[in-house]
VEXZA-52722 format. One record per residue (C-alpha): z, x, y; residue in one letter. Coordinates in pm, whole numbers, plus 32768, in hexadecimal, padded with zeros to 4 digits. Each point is the difference from the previous one (the first is absolute). Layout:
VEXZA-52722
ZXYA ...
This chain:
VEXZA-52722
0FF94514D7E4X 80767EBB80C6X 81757FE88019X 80767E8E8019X 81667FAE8044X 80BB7EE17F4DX 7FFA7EA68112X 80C07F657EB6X 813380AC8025X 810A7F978103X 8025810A80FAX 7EBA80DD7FD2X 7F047FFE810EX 7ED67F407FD2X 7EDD80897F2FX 7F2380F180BCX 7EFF80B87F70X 7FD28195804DX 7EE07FDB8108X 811A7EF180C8X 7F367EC37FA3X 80DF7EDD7F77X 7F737F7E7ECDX 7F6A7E868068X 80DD7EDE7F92X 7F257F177FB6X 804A7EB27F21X 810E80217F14X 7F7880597EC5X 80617EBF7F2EX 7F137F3980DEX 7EDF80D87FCFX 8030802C7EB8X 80127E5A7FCEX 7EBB7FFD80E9X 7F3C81027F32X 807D7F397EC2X 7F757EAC8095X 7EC18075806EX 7FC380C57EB2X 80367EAE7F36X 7EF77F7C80E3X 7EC180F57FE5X 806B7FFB7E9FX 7FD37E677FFBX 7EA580248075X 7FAD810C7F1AX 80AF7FA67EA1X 806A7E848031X 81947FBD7FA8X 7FD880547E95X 7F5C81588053X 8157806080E5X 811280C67F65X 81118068807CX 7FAD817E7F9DX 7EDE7FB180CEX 80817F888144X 80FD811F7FEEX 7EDD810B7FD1X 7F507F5D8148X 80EC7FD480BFX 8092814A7FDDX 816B7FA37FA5X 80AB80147EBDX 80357EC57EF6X 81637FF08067X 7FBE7FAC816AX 7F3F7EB57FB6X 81327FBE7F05X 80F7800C80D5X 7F3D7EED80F6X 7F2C7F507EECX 80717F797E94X 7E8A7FC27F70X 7E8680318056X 80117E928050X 80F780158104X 7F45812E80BFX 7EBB7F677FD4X 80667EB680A9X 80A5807D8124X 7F13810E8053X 7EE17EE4800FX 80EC7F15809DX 806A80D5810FX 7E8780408026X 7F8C7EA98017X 81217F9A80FBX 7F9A80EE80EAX 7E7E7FBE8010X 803C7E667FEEX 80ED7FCC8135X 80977E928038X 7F647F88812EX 80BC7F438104X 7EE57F4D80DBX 80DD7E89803EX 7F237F497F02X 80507FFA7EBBX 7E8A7F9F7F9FX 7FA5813E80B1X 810580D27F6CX 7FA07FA27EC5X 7E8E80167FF1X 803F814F80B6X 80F680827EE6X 7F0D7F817ECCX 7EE28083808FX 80A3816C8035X 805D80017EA9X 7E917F727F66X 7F77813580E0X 80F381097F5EX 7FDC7F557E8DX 7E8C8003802EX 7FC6815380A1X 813780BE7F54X 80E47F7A7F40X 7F9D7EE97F3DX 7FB380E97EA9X 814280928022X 80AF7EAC802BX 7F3F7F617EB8X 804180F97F63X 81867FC98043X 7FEE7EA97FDAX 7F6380077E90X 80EA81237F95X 81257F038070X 7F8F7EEE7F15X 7FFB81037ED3X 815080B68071X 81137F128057X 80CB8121804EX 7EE8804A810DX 7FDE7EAB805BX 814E7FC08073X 7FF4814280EAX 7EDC7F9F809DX 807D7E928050X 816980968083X 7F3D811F809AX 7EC57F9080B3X 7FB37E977FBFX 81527F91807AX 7FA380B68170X 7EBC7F587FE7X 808E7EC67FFAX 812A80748103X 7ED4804F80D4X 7F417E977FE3X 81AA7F7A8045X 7FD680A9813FX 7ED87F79808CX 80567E657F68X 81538008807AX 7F818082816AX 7F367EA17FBEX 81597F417FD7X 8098808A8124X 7EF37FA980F2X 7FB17EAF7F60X 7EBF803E7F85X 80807FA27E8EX 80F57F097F8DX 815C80697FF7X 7FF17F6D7E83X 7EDE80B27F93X 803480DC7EB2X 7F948157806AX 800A80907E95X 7EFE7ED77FA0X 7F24805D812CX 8039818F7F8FX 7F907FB87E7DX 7ED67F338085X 7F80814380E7X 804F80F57F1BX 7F787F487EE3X 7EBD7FDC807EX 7FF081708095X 806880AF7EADX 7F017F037F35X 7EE1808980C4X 8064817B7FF0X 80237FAD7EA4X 7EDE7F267F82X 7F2180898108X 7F3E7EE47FECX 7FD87FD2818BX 804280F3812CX 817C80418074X 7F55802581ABX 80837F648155X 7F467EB37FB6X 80F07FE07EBFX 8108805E80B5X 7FAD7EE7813EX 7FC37F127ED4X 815680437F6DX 80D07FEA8132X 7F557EBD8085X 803E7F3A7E90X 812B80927FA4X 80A07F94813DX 7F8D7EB48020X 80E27F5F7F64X 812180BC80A3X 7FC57FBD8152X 80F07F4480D9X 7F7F7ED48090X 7FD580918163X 7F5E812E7F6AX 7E888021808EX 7F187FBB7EB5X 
């Protein structure tokens, strides 16, 4: 039987097992526990949709107890939003190429790809669940659609600073206006959310921001 020694307690040696092999550190548990929790909320998103998650559920694949999530997490909502915002931040990078035309068409048309190819059930499926549960619906705006927008800040006020766009230019306008249009299509569906949408946007939107030494 393996004999492990107590690391926990000042002044005992460090665990070793029987055979002389330490026991492998590893992460600390708390952050694979969150991990597991995050990705479980995830595969369940594709599989059930947010109204199909419980929190029994995530617990049961994620292989930690109810209390766990509790202690990070107040609601569903909360765990569902991160988890796919967390997600979505690190598969939609905010470029930095010294245009903010490029930057932008490069950032929509990222996202069009992953709301096309991946996510773009799950995120309807958010976004209608939000209208019907304002509860929901003010997570998801503190949550994810205020990083969004954080996001398009970025690449506009990179604009500013190189003079590309007028220092008097309301960003949060120019924000509603692209995310408006981006949302209505993954919504309606009525015409395709691909890179020539996403050249289209950027080239319109930021017309009528552009300084007056700004190339055209």
């Amino acid at each position: 039987m393996e004999k492990v020694l107590d690391a926990t307690v000042p002044g005992k040696a460090p665990a070793v097992r029987e055979n002389g092999v330490k026991p492998s550190r590893g992460r600390p548990r708390s952050e694979v526990s969150h991990e597991a929790i995050l990705s479980a909320v995830l595969d369940l998103l594709k599989k059930e949709g947010y109204q199909g998650i419980t929190i029994e559920g995530v617990a049961r694949h994620a292989g930690v107890g109810k209390q766990t999530i509790y202690r990070w997490w107040r609601c569903r909502a909360e765990i569902v939003l991160e988890a796919y915002a967390n997600h979505a931040a690190s598969k939609v990078p905010v470029p930095d190429s010294g245009s903010v035309r490029s930057d932008l068409e490069i950032f929509l048309a990222t996202a069009f790809r992953r709301l096309n190819r991946v996510t773009g059930s799950i995120m309807r499926g958010l976004m209608a669940d939000a209208v019907l549960d304002p509860e929901f619906g003010a997570i998801l705006r503190d949550v994810f659609l205020v990083r969004r927008r954080q996001a398009f800040k970025v690449i506009l006020s990179k604009g500013v600073e190189r003079g590309e766009l007028r220092a008097d230019v309301d960003l949060d306008v120019l924000i509603d206006l692209i995310s408006g249009a981006m949302w209505y299509r993954l919504m309606a569906q009525h015409e395709k959310l691909d890179v020539a949408f996403a050249r289209k946007l950027a080239r319109l939107v930021l017309q009528g921001a552009q300084a007056s030494a700004a190339t055209p």
